[in-house]
PLY file of the C-alpha trace (Angstrom):
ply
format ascii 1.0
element vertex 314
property float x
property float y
property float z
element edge 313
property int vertex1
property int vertex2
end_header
-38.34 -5.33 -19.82
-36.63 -4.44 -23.11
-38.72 -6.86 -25.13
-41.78 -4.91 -23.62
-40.52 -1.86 -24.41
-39.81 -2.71 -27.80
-43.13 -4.11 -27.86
-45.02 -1.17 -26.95
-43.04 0.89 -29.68
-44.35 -1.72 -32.66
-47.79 -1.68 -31.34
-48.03 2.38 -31.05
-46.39 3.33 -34.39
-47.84 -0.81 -35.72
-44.47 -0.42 -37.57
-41.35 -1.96 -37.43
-39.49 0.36 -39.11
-40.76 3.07 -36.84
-40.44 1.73 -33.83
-36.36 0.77 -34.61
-36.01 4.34 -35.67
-37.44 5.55 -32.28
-35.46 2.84 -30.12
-32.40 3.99 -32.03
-31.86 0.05 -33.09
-32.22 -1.97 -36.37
-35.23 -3.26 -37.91
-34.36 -6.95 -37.66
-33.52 -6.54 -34.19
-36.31 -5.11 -33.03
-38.07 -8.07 -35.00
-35.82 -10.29 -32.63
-37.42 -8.66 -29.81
-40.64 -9.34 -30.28
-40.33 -12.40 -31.48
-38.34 -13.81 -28.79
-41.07 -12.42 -26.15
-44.09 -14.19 -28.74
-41.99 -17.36 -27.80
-41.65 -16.46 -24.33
-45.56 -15.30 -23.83
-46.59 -18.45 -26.07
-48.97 -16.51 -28.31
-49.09 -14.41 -31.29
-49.07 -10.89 -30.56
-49.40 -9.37 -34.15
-50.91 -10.34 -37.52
-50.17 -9.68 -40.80
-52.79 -8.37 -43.40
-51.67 -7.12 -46.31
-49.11 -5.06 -45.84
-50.14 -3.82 -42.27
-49.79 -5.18 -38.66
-52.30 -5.69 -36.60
-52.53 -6.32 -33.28
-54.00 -9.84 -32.13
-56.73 -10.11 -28.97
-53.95 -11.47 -27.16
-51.61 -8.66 -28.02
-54.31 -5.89 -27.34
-54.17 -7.11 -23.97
-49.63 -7.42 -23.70
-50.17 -4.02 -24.45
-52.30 -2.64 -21.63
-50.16 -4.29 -19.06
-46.96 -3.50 -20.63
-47.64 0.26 -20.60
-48.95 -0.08 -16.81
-45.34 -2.01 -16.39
-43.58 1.03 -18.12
-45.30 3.73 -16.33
-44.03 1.88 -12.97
-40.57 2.08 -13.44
-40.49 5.40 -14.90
-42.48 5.98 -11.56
-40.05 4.43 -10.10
-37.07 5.87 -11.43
-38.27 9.59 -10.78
-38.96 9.13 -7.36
-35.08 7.82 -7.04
-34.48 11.52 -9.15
-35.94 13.44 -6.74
-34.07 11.61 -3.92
-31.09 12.25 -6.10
-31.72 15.89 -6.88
-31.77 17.33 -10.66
-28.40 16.36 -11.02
-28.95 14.04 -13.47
-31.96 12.41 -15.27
-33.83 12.68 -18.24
-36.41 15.26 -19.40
-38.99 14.23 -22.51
-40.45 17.13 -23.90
-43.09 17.68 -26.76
-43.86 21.12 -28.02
-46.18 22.18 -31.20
-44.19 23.29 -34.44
-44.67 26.91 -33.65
-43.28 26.79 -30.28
-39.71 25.53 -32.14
-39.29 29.64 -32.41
-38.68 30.69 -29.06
-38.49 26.77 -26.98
-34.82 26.24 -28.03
-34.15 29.97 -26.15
-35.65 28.50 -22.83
-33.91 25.02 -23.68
-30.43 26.69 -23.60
-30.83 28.21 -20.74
-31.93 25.61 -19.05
-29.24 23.27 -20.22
-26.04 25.42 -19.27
-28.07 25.51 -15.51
-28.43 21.88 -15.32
-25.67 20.20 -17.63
-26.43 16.96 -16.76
-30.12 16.03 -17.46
-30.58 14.61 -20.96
-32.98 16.41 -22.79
-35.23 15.01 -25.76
-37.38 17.36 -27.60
-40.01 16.31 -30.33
-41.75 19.19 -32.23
-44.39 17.99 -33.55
-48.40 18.80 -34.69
-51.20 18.74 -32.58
-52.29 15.61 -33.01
-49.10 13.70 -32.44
-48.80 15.70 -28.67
-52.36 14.75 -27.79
-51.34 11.05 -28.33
-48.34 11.35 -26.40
-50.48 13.19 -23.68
-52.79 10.42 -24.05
-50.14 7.53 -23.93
-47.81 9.16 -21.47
-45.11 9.00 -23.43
-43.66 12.66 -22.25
-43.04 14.44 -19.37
-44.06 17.62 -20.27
-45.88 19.30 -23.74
-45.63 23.02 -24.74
-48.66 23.91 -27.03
-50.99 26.83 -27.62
-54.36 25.27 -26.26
-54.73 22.12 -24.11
-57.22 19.79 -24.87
-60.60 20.34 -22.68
-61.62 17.05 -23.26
-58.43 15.57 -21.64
-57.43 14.30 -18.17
-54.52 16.92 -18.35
-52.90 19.62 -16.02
-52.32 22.91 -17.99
-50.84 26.19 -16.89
-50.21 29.47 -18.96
-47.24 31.01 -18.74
-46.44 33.00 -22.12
-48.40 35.30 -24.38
-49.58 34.13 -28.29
-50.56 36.53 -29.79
-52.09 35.64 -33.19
-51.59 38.23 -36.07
-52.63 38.91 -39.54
-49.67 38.91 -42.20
-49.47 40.20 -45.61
-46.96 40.79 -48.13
-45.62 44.63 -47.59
-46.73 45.36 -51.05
-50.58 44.58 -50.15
-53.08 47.62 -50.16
-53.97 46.95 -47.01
-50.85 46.96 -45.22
-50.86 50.91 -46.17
-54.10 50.90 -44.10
-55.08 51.23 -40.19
-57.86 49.90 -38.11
-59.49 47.82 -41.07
-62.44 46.22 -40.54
-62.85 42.64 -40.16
-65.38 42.52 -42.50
-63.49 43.85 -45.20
-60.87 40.42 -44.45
-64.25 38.59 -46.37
-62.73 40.06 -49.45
-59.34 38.66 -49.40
-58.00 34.84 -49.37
-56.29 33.04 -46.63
-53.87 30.30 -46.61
-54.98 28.33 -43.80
-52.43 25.31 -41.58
-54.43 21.82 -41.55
-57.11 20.79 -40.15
-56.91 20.15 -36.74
-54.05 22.71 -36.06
-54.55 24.78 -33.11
-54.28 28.06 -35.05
-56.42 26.66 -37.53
-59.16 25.79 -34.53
-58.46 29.45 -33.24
-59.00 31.11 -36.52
-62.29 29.35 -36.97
-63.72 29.83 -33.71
-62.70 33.57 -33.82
-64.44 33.72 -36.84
-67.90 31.78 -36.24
-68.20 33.78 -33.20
-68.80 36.83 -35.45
-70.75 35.11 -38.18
-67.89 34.95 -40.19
-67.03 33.16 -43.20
-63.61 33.54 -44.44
-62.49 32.64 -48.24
-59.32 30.04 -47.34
-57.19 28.95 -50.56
-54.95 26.19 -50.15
-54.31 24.43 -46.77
-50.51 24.66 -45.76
-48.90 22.10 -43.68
-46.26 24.48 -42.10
-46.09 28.07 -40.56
-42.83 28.17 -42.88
-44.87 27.21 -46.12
-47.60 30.13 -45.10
-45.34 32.15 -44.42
-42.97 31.70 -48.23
-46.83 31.51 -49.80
-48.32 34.87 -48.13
-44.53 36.50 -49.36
-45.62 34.86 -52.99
-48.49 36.74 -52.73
-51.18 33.88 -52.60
-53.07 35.20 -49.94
-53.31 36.60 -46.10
-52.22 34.42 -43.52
-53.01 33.88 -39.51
-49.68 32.93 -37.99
-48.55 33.32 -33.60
-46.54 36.72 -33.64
-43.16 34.62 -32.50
-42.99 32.93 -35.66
-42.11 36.01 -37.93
-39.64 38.64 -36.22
-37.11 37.63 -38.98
-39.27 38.18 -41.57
-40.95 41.64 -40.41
-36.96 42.55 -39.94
-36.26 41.92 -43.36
-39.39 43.48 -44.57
-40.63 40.10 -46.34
-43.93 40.31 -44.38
-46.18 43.06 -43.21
-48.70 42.87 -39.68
-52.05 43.99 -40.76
-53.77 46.85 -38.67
-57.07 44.88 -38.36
-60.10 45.82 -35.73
-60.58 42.91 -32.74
-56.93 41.70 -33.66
-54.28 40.02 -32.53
-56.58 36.68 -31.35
-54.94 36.43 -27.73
-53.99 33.23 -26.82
-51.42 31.50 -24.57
-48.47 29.21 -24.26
-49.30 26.24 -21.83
-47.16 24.02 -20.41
-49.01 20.40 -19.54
-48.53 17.25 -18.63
-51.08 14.35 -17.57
-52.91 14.64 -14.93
-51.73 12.61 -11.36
-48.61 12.18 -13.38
-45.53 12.16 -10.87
-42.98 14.24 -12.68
-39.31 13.52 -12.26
-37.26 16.18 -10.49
-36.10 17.78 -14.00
-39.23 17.58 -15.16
-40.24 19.62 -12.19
-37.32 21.80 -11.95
-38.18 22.91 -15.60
-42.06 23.43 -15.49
-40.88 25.77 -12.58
-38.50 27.28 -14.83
-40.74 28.23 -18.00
-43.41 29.20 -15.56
-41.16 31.81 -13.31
-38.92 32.90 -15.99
-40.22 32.22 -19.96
-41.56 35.88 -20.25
-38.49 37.25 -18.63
-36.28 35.68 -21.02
-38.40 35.88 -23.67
-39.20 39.57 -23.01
-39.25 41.20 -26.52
-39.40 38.39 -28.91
-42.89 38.25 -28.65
-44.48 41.12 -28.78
-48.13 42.22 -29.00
-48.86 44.31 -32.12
-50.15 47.54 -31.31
-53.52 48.71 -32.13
-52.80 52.50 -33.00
-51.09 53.71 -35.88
-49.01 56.33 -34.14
-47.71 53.17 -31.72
-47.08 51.45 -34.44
-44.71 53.98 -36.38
-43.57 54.60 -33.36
-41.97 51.21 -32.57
-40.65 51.23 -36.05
-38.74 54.30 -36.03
-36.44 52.56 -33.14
0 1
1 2
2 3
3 4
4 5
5 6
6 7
7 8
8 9
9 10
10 11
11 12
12 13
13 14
14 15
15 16
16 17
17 18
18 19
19 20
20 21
21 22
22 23
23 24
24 25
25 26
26 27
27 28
28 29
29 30
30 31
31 32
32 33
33 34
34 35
35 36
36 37
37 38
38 39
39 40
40 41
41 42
42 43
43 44
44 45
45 46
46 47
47 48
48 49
49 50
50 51
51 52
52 53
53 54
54 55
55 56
56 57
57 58
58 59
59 60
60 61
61 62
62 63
63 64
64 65
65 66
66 67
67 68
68 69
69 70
70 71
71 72
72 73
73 74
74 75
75 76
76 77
77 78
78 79
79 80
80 81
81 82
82 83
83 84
84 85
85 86
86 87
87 88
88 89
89 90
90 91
91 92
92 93
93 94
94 95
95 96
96 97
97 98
98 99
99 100
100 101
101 102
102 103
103 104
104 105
105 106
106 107
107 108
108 109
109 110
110 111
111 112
112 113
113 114
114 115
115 116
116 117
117 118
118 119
119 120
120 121
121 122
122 123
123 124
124 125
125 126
126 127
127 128
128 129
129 130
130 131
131 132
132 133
133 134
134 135
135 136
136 137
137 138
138 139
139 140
140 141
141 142
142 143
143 144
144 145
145 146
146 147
147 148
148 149
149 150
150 151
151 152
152 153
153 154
154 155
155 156
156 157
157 158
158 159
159 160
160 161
161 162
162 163
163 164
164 165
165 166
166 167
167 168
168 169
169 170
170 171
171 172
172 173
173 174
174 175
175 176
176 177
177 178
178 179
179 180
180 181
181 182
182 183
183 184
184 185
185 186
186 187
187 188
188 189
189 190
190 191
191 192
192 193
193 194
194 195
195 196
196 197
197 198
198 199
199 200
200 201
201 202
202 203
203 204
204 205
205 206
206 207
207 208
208 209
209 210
210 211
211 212
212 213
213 214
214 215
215 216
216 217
217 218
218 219
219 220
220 221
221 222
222 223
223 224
224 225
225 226
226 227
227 228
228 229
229 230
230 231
231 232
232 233
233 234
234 235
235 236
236 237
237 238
238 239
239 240
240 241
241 242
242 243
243 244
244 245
245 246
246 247
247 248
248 249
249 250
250 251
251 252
252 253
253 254
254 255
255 256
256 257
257 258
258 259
259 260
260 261
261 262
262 263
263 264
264 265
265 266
266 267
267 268
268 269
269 270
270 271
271 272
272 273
273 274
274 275
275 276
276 277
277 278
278 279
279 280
280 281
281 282
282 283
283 284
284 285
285 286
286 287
287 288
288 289
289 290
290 291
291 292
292 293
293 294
294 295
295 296
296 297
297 298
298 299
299 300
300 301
301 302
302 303
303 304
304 305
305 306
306 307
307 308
308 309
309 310
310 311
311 312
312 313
């Protein structure tokens, strides 16, 4: 089983070094590994070309039945959780990078109720989650929009409101109710393709026979949001990413017509999958009481100016 496991590592990440950095073991012994179960099997289950691995025919087909083999036993070991209760376990989450500003709120709170399950978190992009969605590989993702395409289960349960930022210097941040059309005129920083903002932005935008002038693409929410303060450009970023930075007065919400973009939080996991009692116990947790304890951090901007000074005179 731990060959196989260590197997299925190599051929996801078709790197050694990765693969020992996710098993939390060395590189030559997780070269042991597979080797042994090569000599055990009787066939090659990799190539080398170049510098790359590749799988062999023979190792293409280790792989399907050693992630059917996997997927049993952590079958089997949740259904022994639930018998057991949420008094123990282990919980595998994956959430998108902008969810790692409110998810470690929820986490905490969650942890000091149930001090015993072991919690692993990955933030990661968009791409990586639909992989592990793809691969089970986690129990449960946290992103802003779930894949239509997929064979998933997704269910909101947390505003996302997406916002226009600006330096508080900009003209326009001394402006109300601005017209989208006049956003043509200005440059935007944009995340990467791919990015579910990014796939928001675009869509909100081609809907209206829009065509927005984007300056350099910016891996991070972070790097946007040091750029738009540089004054670079405007930027599109989820309204829970940048309560520090409107406190501080390093970044200004733009009064624009149609906006914020309203989207969601979702919390999904494949669907059929049979999730482990923390698993459970936390899905019910984010969806009964995220906004509660969230209440405040992520606010919709309002539309009217005297709302707005409002809220900032508190």
């Amino acid at each position: 089983m731990r060959q196989l496991k260590v197997f299925e590592a190599v051929a996801r990440h078709l790197n050694y070094t990765r693969a020992a950095e996710e098993l939390h073991l060395t590189q030559p012994a997780v070269s042991m590994q597979i080797k042994q179960l090569e000599q055990g099997l009787d066939v090659p289950l990799f190539e080398q070309l170049g510098k790359r691995i590749h799988l062999t025919e023979a190792g293409t087909e280790v792989l399907a039945y050693a992630r059917s083999i996997i997927q049993q036993l952590d079958e089997l070991e949740t259904v022994l959780n639930r018998i057991k209760g949420v008094g123990g376990g282990r919980l595998r989450i994956s959430v998108a990078t902008t969810a790692n500003y409110f998810i470690p709120a929820l986490l905490g709170t969650f942890s000091r109720r149930y001090p015993d399950v072991i919690v692993t978190l990955d933030v990661t992009n968009r791409e990586t989650l639909l992989r592990q969605l793809n691969e089970n590989t986690v129990d449960l993702v946290i992103m802003g929009q779930p894949p239509a395409e997929a064979d998933v289960e997704a269910q909101a349960f947390l505003d996302n409101p997406l916002v226009v930022v600006a330096p508080p210097n900009h003209p326009l941040a001394r402006e109300h109710a601005i017209p989208l059309s006049r956003l043509q005129e200005e440059t935007f920083l944009v995340r990467e393709s791919g990015s579910g903002t990014r796939i928001a932005m675009e869509r909100f935008f081609s809907n209206r026979h829009m065509r927005l002038n984007t300056g350099m693409e910016v891996g991070s929410n972070e790097a946007i949001k040091q750029s738009v303060q540089a004054g670079l450009g405007l930027g599109l970023l989820s309204r829970a990413t940048i309560d520090q930075e409107l406190e501080l007065a390093r970044l200004a919400v733009l009064d624009v017509s149609e906006f914020p973009i309203m989207r969601h939080w979702y919390v999904v996991h494949r669907k059929g999958k049979r999730l482990s009692a923390p698993a459970q116990a936390f899905r019910h947790f984010v969806l009964n009481e995220a906004k509660t304890l969230l209440a405040g951090t992520i606010d919709t901007p309002p539309q009217q100016p005297t709302a707005r000074r409002k809220r900032h005179s508190r």
